[in-house]
C-alpha positions in Angstrom: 91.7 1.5 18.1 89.0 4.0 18.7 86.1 1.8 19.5 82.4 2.2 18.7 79.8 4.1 20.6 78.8 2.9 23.6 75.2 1.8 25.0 73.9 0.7 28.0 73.1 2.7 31.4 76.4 1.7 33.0 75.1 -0.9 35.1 75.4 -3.9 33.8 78.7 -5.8 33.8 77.8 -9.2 32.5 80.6 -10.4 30.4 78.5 -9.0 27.4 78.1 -5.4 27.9 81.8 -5.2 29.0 82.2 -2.1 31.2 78.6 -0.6 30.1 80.5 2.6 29.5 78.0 5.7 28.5 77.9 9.1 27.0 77.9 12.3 29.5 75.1 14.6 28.8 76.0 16.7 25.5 74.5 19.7 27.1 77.5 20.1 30.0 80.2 17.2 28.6 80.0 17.6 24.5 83.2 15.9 24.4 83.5 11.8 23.5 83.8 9.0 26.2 85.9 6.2 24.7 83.9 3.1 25.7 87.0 1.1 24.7 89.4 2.9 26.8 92.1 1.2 29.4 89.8 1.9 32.2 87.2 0.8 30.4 88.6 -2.6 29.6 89.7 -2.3 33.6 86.4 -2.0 34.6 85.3 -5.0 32.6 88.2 -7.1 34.0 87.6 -6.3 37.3 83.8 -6.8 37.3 84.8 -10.0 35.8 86.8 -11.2 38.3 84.5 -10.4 40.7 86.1 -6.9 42.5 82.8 -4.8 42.2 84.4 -2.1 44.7 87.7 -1.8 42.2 85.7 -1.9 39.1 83.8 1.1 40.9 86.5 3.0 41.5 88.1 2.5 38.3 84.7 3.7 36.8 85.3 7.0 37.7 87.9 7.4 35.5 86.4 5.3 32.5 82.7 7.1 32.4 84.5 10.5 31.6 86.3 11.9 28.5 89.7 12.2 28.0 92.3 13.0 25.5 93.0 10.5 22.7 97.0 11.2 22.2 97.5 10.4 18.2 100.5 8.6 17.6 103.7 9.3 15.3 102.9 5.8 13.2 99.2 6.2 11.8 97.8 9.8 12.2 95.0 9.9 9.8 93.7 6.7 10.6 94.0 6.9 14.6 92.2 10.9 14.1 89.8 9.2 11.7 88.8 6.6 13.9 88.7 8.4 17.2 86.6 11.6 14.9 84.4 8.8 13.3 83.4 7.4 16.2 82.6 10.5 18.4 80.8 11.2 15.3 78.7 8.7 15.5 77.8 8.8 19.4 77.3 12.5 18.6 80.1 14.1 20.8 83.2 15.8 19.9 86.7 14.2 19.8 89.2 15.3 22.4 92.2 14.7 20.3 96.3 15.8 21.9 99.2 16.0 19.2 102.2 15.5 20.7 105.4 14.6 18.1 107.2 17.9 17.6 111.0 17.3 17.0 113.4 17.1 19.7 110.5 16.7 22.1 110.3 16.6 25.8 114.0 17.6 26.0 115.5 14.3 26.8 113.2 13.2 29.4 110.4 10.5 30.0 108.8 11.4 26.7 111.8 12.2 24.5 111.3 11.5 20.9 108.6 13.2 18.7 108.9 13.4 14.5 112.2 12.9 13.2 112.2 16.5 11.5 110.5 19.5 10.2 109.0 17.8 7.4 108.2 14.7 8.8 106.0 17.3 11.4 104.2 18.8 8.5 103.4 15.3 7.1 102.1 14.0 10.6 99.9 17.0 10.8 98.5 17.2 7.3 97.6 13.4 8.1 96.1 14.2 11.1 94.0 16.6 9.3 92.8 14.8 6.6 91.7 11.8 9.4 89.8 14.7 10.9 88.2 16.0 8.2 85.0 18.0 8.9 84.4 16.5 11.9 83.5 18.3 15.5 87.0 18.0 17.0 89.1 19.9 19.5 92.4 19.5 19.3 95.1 20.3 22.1 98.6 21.4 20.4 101.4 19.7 21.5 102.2 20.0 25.4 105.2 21.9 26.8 106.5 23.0 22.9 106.4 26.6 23.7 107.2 26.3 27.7 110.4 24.8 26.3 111.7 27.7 23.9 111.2 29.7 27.4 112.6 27.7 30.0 115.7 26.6 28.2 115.4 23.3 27.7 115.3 23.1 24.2 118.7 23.8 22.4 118.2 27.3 20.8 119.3 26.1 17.3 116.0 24.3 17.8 113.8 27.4 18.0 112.7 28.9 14.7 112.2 26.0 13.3 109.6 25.2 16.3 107.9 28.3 16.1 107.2 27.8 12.3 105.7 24.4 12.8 103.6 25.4 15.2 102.4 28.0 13.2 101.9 25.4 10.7 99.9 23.3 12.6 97.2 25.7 13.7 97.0 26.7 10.3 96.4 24.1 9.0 94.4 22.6 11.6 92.1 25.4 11.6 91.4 25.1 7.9 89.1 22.5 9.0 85.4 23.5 9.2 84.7 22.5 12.8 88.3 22.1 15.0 88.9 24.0 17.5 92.6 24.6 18.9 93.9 25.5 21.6 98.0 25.4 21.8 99.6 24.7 24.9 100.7 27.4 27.6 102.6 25.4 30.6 100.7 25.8 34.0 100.9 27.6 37.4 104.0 26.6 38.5 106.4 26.9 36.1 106.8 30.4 36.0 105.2 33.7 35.1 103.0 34.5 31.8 105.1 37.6 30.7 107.3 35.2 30.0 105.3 33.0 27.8 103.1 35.6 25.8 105.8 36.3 23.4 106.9 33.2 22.2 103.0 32.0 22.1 102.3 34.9 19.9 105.2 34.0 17.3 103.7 30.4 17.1 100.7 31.8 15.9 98.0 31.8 18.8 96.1 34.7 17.1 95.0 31.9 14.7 94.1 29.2 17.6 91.2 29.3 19.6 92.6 29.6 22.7 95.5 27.8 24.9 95.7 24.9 27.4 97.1 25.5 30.9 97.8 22.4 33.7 98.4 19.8 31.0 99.7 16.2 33.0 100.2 18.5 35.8 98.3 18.9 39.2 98.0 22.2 40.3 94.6 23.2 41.6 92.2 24.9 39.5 92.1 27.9 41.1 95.6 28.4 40.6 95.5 27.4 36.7 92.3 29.7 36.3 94.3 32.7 37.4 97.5 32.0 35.5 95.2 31.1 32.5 93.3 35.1 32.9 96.6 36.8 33.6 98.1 35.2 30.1 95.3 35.8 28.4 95.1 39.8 29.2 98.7 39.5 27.2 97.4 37.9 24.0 94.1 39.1 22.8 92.2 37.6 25.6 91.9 34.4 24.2 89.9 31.7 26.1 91.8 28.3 27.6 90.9 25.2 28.8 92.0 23.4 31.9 93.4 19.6 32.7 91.5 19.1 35.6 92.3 15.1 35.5 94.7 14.8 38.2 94.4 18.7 40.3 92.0 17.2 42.7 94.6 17.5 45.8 96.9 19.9 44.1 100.6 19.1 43.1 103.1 17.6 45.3 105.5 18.8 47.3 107.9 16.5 48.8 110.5 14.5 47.1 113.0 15.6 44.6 111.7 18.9 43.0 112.6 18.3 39.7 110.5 15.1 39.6 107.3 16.2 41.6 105.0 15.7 38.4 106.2 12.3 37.3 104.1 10.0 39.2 103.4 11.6 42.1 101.6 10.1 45.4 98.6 11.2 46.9 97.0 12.4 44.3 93.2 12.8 43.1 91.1 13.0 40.1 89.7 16.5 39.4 86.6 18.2 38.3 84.9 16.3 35.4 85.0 17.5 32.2 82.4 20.1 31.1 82.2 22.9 29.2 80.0 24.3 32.0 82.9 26.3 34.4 83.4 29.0 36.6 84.8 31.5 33.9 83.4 32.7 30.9 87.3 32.8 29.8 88.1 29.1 30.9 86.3 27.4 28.1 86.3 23.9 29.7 87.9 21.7 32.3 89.1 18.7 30.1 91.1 15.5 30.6 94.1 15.8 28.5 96.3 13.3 30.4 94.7 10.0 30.3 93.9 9.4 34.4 96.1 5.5 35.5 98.2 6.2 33.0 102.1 6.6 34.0 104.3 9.8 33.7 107.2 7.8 33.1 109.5 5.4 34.6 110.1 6.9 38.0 108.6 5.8 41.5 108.0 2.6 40.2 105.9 3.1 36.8 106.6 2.0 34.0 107.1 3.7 30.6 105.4 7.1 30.0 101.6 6.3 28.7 101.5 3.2 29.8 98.7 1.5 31.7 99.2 1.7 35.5 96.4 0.4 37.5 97.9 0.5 41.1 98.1 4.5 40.1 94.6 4.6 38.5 93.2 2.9 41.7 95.1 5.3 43.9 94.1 8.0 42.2 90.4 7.0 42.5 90.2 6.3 46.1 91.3 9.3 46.8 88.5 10.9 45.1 85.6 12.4 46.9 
């Protein structure tokens, strides 16, 4: 599932180098390009098929590193895989867990591990397919926004809290992960609302917290909600999904479905650990750039491959 390193200077796209997918220099990216990615293999298809200016455009997507999403079935061999082979290229795993019970509240993405322990097993798997491995690890998207907002059943709550807690505990008994738990983005609401609840699920013990996270607002705006959280716990660092902010989020339509697949959108800054802040630790890729938000304005099911988006999303690009 993971792939191999890549080689090749990205060039050729003869039938036998595939996509020619490369590394990003360690010194400003240090994070893992997946060489077998779906825009990788997009690229490859389209250079077969002789549509240089697609593959192109889809190769703005491919040649950067994003988030590898681990899934609820095999967690220590997808994190071993993806670990072992950023390893091996000499970068470090971007890796998103994503399977907390009673997840997404009902929506595009419901689902997630079928109870507390079931979590704990998913994460000590994910762990042990990790291992000592560089590895940053971004904790489970919209958990704590949705103890705040209301949208998951209170009954629901301390039990969250303690697996989150869990998690980064366990997670940073590793020698070399970094974690950062997720803090909702700029348009949701205001940090004094979210400090709190971020503290109980143990962000003392994290590295830091990701803000914008398969959203779209602008950097600008995520950098200052990032600082203005941070002041409120311990000034921990963040990182930033820049993979789909480039024109900022959208505002027509119903409001309530403005992130799910929305038009007119571009692809961000790149990924680098070089940024404008010496709080925001890195603009990363967490959502997977072509791939759908769910089944509304015509995608299909939430992480699925969506090239018409992916190509949209490119050309809009500058």
């Amino acid at each position: 599932m993971a792939g191999c390193s890549s080689s090749g200077d990205g060039d050729d796209l003869d039938d036998n180098a595939g996509a020619g997918i490369s590394q990003q220099p360690k010194e400003t990216d240090p994070f893992w390009v997946n060489p077998d990615g779906n825009a990788a293999e997009q690229v490859a298809a389209y250079a077969k098929a002789g549509k240089k200016e697609d593959a192109e455009e889809i190769r703005k997507i491919a040649e950067q590193p994003t988030g590898e999403w681990i899934g609820p079935e095999s967690p220590e061999q997808e994190a071993l895989g993806f670990t072992e082979a950023a390893d091996k290229a000499g970068r470090t795993a971007l890796l998103v867990l994503y399977n907390i019970p009673h997840r997404d509240c009902g929506q595009y993405s419901q689902g997630g591990a079928a109870d507390g322990n079931a979590y704990r097993t998913w994460i000590d798997g994910v762990a042990k397919g990790i291992g000592d491995r560089d590895t940053t690890v971004i904790l489970e998207p919209d958990a704590v926004l949705h103890l705040v907002d209301g949208c998951t059943p209170g009954e629901f709550h301390e039990e969250r809290y303690d697996l989150l807690k869990g998690a980064i505990t366990k997670l940073k008994s590793l020698k070399n992960t970094k974690v950062y738990v997720d803090a909702g983005n700029a348009g949701w609401g205001h940090p004094d609302q979210i400090f709190e609840p971020l503290k109980r699920a143990g962000i003392d013990q994290a590295d830091g917290f990701s803000v914008n996270v398969s959203n779209f607002y602008t950097t600008a705006d995520s950098i200052k909600y990032g600082k203005e959280l941070s002041t409120k716990v311990g000034n921990k660092p963040f990182v930033i999904d820049t993979s789909r902010n480039g024109n900022g989020p959208y505002t027509e339509g119903n409001p309530d479905e403005r992130w799910c697949n929305p038009p007119g959108r571009a692809l961000g800054e790149t990924p680098t650990t070089k940024t404008a802040d010496p709080l925001v630790d890195a603009y990363v890729w967490v959502k997977r750039p072509g791939e759908s938000d769910g089944e509304c304005k015509g995608g299909p099911k939430a992480g699925e491959w969506w090239v018409d988006y992916a190509l949209s999303l490119a050309k809009a690009t500058k």
